[in-house]
N, C-alpha and C positions, 0 to 999 in steps of 0.2 A: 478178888479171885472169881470169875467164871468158872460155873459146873456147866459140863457139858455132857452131862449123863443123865441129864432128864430131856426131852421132847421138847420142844421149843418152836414157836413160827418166828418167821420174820417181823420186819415193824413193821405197822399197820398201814403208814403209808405207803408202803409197798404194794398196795394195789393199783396206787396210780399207776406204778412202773408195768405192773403184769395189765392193768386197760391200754396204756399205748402200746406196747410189744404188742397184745391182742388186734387190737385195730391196726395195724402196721400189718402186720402178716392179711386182714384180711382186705386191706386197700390193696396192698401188692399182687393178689390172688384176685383183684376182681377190677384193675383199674384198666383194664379193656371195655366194658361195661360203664367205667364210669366217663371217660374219654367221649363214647359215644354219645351217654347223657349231656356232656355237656356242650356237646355240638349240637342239639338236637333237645334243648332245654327249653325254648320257646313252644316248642311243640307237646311239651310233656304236662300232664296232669299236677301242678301245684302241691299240691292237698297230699298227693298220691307219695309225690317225692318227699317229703316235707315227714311223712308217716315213717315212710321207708328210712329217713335217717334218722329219725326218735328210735325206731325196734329197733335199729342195728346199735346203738349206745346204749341201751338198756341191757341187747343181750350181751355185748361185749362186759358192760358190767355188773353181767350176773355171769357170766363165765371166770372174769380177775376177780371176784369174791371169791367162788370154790377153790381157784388155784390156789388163794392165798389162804383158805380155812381148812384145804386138806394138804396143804405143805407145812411139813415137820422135821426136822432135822435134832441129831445128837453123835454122840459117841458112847457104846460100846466097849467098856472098860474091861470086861469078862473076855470079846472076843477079839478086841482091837479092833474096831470096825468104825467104819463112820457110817451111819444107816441116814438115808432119807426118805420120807413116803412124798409122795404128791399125787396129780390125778384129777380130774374132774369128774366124768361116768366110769372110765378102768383106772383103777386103781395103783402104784408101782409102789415097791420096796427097792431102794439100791443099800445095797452093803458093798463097801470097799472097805480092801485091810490096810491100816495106817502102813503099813511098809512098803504099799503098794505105790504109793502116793508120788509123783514124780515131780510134780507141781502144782503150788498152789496162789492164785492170781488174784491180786485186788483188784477191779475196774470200776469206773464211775462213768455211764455214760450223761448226756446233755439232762435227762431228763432225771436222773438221778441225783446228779449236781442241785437242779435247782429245789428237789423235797428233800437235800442231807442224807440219804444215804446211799450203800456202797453193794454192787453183785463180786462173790466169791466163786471163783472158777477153780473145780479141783480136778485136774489130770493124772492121769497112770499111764505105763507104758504099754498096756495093754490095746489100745483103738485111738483112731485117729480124731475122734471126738471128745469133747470135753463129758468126764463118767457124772460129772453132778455140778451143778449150779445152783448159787444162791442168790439169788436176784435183789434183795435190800435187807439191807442189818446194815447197824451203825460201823463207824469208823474202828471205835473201839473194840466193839465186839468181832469185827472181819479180821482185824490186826488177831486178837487172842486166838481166835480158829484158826487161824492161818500155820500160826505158831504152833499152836497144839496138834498141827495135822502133820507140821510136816517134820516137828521133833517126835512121832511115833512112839512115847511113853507118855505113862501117867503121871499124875500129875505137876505139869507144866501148863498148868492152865497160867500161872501168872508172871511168865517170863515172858512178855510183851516187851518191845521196843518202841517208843514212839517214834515214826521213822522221819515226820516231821522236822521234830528239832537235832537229827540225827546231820550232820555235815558231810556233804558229798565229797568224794576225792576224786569226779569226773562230772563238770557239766558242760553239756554241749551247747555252746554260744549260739544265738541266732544268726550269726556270722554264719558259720559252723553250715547249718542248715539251710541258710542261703545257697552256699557256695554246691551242696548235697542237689538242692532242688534244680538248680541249672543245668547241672551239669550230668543228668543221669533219670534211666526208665521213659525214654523220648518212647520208643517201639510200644509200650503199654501205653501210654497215654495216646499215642497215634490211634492205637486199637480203637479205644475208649470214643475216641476222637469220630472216628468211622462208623463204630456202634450207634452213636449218637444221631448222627444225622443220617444214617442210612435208617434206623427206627422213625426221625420224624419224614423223610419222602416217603417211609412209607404207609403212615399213616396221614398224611396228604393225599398220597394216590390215592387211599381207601375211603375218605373223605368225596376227592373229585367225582369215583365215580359213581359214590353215592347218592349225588346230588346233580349227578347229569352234568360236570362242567365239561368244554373243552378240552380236551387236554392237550392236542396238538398247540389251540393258542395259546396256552398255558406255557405248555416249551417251548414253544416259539419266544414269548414275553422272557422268560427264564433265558435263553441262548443270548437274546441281544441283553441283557440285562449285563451278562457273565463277559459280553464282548467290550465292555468300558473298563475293564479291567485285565491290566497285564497278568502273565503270570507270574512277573515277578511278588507285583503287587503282592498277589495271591499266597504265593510263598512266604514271604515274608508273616504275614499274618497268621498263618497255619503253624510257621514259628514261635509266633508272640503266643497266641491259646499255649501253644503244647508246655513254651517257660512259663505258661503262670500256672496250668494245672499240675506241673510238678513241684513247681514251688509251691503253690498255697496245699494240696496232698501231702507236702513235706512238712511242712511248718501243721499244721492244722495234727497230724498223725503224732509230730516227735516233739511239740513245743515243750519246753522246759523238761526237756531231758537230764534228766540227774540217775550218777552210778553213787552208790555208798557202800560203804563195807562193812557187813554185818556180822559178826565173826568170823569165818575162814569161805564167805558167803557174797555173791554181788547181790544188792539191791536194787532194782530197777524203777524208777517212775517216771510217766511221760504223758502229754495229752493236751492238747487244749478242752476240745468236746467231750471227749471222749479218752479221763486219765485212766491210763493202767499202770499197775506197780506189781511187779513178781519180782522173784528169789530166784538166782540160778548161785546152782551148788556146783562146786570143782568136779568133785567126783563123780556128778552125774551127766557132764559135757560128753559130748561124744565126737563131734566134728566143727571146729572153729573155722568159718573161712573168713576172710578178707577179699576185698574188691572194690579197684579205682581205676579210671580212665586215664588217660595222657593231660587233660585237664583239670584231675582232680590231683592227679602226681603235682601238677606246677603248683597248685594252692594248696598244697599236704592237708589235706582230705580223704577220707576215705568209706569205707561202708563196713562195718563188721558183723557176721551172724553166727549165734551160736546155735547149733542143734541139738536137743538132747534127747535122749530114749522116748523112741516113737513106735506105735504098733502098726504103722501106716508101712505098706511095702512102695509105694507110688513118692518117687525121687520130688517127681512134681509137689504134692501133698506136702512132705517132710519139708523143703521150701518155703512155702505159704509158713510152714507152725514155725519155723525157724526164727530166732529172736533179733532183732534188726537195733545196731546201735550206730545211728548214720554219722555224720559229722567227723570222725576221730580224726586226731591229728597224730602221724607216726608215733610222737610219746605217746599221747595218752593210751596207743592200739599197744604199746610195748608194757604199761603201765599193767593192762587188761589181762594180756598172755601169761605175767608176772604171776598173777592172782591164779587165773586158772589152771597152768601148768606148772607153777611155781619156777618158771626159768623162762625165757622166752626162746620161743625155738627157732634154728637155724639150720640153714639150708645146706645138706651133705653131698652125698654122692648122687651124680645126676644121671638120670635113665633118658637117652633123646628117642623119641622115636625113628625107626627105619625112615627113608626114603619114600618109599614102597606107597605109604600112608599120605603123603603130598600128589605122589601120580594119580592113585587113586581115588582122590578129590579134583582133581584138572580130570578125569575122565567123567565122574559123574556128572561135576556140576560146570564142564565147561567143553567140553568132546562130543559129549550124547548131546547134551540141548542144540549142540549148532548142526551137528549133524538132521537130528530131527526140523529143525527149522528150515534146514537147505534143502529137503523134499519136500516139506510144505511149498516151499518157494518154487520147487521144479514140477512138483506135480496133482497142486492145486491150484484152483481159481480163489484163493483166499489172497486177499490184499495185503499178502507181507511185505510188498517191497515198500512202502512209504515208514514201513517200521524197524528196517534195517540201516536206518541211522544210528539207532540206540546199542547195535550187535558191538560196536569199538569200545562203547562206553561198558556193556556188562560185563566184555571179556578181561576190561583191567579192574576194575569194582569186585567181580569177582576172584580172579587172580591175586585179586592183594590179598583178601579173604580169606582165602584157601595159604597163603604162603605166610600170612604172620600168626594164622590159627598152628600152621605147623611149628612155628618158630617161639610160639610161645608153651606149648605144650611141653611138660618136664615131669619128672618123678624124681622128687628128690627124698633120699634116703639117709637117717643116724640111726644110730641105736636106742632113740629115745622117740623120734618123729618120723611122721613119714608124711609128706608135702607131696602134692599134685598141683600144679600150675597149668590152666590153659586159660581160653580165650582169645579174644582177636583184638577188641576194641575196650571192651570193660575185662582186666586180666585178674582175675579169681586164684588165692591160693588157700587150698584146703589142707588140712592140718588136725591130722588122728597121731592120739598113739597106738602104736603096735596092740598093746594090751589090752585094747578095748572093740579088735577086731573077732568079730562072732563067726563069721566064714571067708575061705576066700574062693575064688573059685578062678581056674587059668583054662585057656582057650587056643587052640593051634588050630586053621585051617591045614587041610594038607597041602596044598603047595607051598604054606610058610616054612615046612620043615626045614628043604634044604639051607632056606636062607637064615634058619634060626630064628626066627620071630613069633612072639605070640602076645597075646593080651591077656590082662588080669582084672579081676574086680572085687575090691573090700568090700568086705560086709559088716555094718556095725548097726547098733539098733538107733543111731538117729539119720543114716541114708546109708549110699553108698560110693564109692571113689574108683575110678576107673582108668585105666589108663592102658592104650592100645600101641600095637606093633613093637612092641620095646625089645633087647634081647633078650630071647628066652631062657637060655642057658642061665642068664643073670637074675631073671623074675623068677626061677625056679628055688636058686640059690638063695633070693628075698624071704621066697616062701617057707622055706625048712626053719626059717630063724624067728621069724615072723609067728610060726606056731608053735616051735619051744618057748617064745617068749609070752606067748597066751596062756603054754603049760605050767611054765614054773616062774610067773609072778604072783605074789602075794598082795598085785593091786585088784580093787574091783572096780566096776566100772556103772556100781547103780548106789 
């Protein structure tokens, strides 16, 4: 049995972990500086450099002593609290009330792995950041607090599970993960993609012209370099990186993914470098979606995330913290919904959007842009006509865009769920129940009156679901039942 009502630090080797976190944040704050140095390292003082990176190890680690001599943590039996102090020159006290607790997360990053032990991340629903961290404690001891933090009574210090020899009733195959990495998040990796090498031309540039090169022959050399090569070439390769950085991101993020069930509880753990293991409780879900592409439908695959009570108002935010279990195959996602909703939920009466809503995507994103383009073309001297090749190609690229985002967009309604369906290419269905909506709020322009149309938007505390131009009359009629049944359920939803 652990007592967890006296002051306690971490293990001691835990300072290795608070010197690299330390040196990491201050390489990433200062590696503008060091780039230069090391273009510009023949030219520099020996002695000088050689000093500079002795003081900066020393003081790094006399900064991960203090963190680790003035961090202490316990629990508050008196107030139900969990307190931790930490600090280096200012000082902090955190107190959170055990009931407040909305999760709490085992992680082991790379470096943790290799000195044995484990950081405890404890969240509320109160802020978008995690309220306190425990950077290293053993296996057993993250397991006992974990426990004890998020069973919110006394003493339960020794109803630990070991979750290891505990058998999973969901693991996601490498298969699984393959088929996730291919076929999905091309757009972010593109980004990533573009980041990447738009950061090194431009510290190239910044290079060149620091050193007095040509630049013109520089481009010039670059132009005929880039002219031995097709575009298809080209294509194709910008293909090849973009499947292996979603694949090795995928596999590296979700390796040895296992679901377990841990009394009326999912367990989570996953990781190659970097494993995480949390708890997600039923009752504290708030919006389950699901989402698969036309190529992930053919290889019954899919992606599922759970959201649960967030103090973040930013949809984007609630996203990111949202819990990602990649790979699922239709059973095992029916397996999942089983556990969390205790039924799996199906899809009722469906709300299509107006018309209205399709016109008015072919005027923004396909009326105005050509319009604006054809006085570019009449009444400038800017070189559009060698670019109105591409004008056939955006008009049906876009067209299909704007007509299957309509065609896939749904509200579907029972008395138990309420499902929103959109997308175009990756098709998303999200999945609240009624009773765990906090506001809603409905919306009419005035010229929708006549034609009866309006938009609505849930409010729950892990985002929110929205869904436009639908008929009003009908969303009105959602609403009144939708908030009796907010009124007079005896479920809750933390």
């Amino acid at each position: 049995m652990m007592n967890f009502n006296e002051p306690q630090r971490q293990s001691l080797v835990g300072i290795l972990v608070m010197f690299t976190d330390t040196f990491q944040r201050i390489v990433r704050g200062l590696w503008p500086i060091l780039v230069i140095w090391l273009f510009k390292f023949n030219e520099l003082n020996k002695a000088l450099v050689v000093s500079g990176i002795v003081g900066l190890f020393v003081f790094v680690a006399i900064v991960a002593y203090l963190q680790y001599r003035n961090f202490t943590f316990y629990i508050d039996d008196k107030n139900e609290e969990f307190i931790i102090h930490k600090g280096v020159l200012n000082k902090t006290r955190i107190a959170i009330k055990l009931q407040k607790i909305q999760q709490v997360t085992i992680n082991q990053s790379f470096i943790q792995k290799l000195i044995g032990v484990y950081a405890l991340d404890v969240d509320t629903a109160g802020t978008q950041k995690k309220e306190a961290v425990v950077r290293a404690v053993s296996h057993q001891l993250a397991q006992a607090l974990k426990m004890r933090l998020l069973e919110g009574e006394k003493n339960n210090e020794s109803e630990t599970i070991d979750t290891e020899q505990t058998k999973p009733f969901i693991k996601i195959s490498f298969s699984s993960l393959f088929k996730i990495g291919i076929t999905s998040n091309y757009l972010r990796s593109f980004a990533l993609l573009i980041a990447f090498f738009g950061t090194i031309y431009e510290n190239v540039q910044s290079y060149m012209r620091a050193n007095e090169i040509d630049g013109e022959k520089f481009d010039t050399y670059i132009d005929k370099g880039l002219a031995m090569y097709s575009i298809t070439i080209f294509i194709l390769i910008l293909l090849g990186i973009l499947l292996l950085l979603n694949l090795g991101r995928t596999i590296i993020k979700y390796f040895d993914f296992k679901i377990t069930r841990q009394h009326q509880s999912l367990l989570l753990s996953y990781g190659l470098l970097n494993t995480k293991n949390t708890i997600i409780r039923p009752e504290k879900v708030q919006i389950v979606s699901t989402s698969r592409n036309y190529l992930q439908k053919k290889m019954d695959t899919l992606t599922l995330k759970i959201r649960q009570a967030s103090g973040n108002a930013d949809q984007e935010e609630n996203d990111k913290q949202a819990i990602t279990i990649p790979g699922c195959s239709e059973a095992e996602r029916d397996r999942i919904m089983a556990l969390l909703f205790h039924k799996i939920p199906e899809q009722g009466v469906a709300l299509v959007p107006n018309i209205r809503r399709l016109l008015v995507g072919i005027i923004l994103y396909l009326f105005v842009p050509l319009v604006i383009l054809f006085l570019l073309y009449t009444y400038t001297v800017l070189p559009i006509a060698e670019y109105l090749i591409f004008v056939p190609l955006y008009i049906v690229f876009t067209g299909l865009l704007l007509y299957f985002g309509f065609r896939n967009n749904r509200l579907f309604v029972t008395d138990e769920f309420i499902i929103c369906r959109k997308g175009v290419w990756d098709i998303e269905h999200q999945i609240i129940e009624p009773h765990k909506i906090q506001a809603i709020r409905t919306s009419q322009l005035f010229w929708h009156k006549n034609a009866d149309i309006g938009s609505i938007t849930l409010y729950t505390a892990g985002g929110t679901i929205s869904f436009h131009l639908g008929d009003f009359s009908k969303i009105k009629e959602l609403v009144n039942v939708w908030l009796y049944q907010v009124e007079t359920t005896p479920k809750g939803w933390m």
